[in-house]
Residue, then its C-alpha position, 0 to 999 in steps of 0.5 A: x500500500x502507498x503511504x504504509x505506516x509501519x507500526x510495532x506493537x509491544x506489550x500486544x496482548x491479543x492484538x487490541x491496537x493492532x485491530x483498532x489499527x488494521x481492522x479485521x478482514x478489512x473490516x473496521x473495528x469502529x463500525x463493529x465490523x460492518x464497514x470496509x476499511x483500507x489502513x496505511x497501517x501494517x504491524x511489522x514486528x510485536x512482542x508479548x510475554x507474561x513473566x508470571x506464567x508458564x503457559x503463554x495464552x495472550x501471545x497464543x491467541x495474538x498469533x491464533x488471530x495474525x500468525x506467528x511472522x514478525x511476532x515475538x514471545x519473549x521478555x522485551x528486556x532480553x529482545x535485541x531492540x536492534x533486531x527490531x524492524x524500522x517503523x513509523x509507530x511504536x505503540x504499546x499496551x503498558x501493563x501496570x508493573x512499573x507503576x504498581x511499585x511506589x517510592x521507596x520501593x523502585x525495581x532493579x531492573x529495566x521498567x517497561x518504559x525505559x526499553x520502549x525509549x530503547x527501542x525508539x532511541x535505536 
């Protein structure tokens, strides 16, 4: 499509933005699938990993509905953001862990919001 925006979906749970984003089966998810859509958008790369389970299920439904290419189910802090594709638009369903931990109780590791600023400083 001319004009395509490369979008990469972090945190992509079963594919909220990505519906809101590409539509479904060229459906718009703002008219409840009922009205045609042709988005400039295209997903390139997503990620989406829960720590505190074994069993991926968000990741399995996100590559049930859209395939597994360009789709990524490990810890973001242990992805090499170099590997991720050139985009136009980051866009990233945040969970509540880095916002959950109030002073002076701050984490050890990397928050959520630092590797996206990775990610878009790569």
């Amino acid at each position: 499509m001319e004009n395509e925006i490369k979008v990469v979906e972090l945190f992509a749970g079963v594919g909220g933005f990505r519906l809101g984003l590409e539509g479904w089966n060229g459906k718009s998810a703002s008219s409840g699938y009922r009205k045609s859509l042709k988005s400039p958008y295209k997903v390139v790369w997503s990620n989406q990993w829960e720590p505190s389970t074994k069993t991926q299920h968000a990741s399995l439904v996100y590559e049930n509905r859209f395939g597994g290419n360009g789709h990524s189910n490990e810890d973001i802090a242990q992805v090499d953001v170099s590997n991720i594709p050139n985009h136009d638009l980051l866009v990233g369903g945040f969970p509540c862990q880095d916002y959950s931990v109030s002073p002076p109780f701050l984490p050890t590791h990397l928050t959520l919001f630092q590797i996206i600023i990775l990610v878009l400083v790569i």
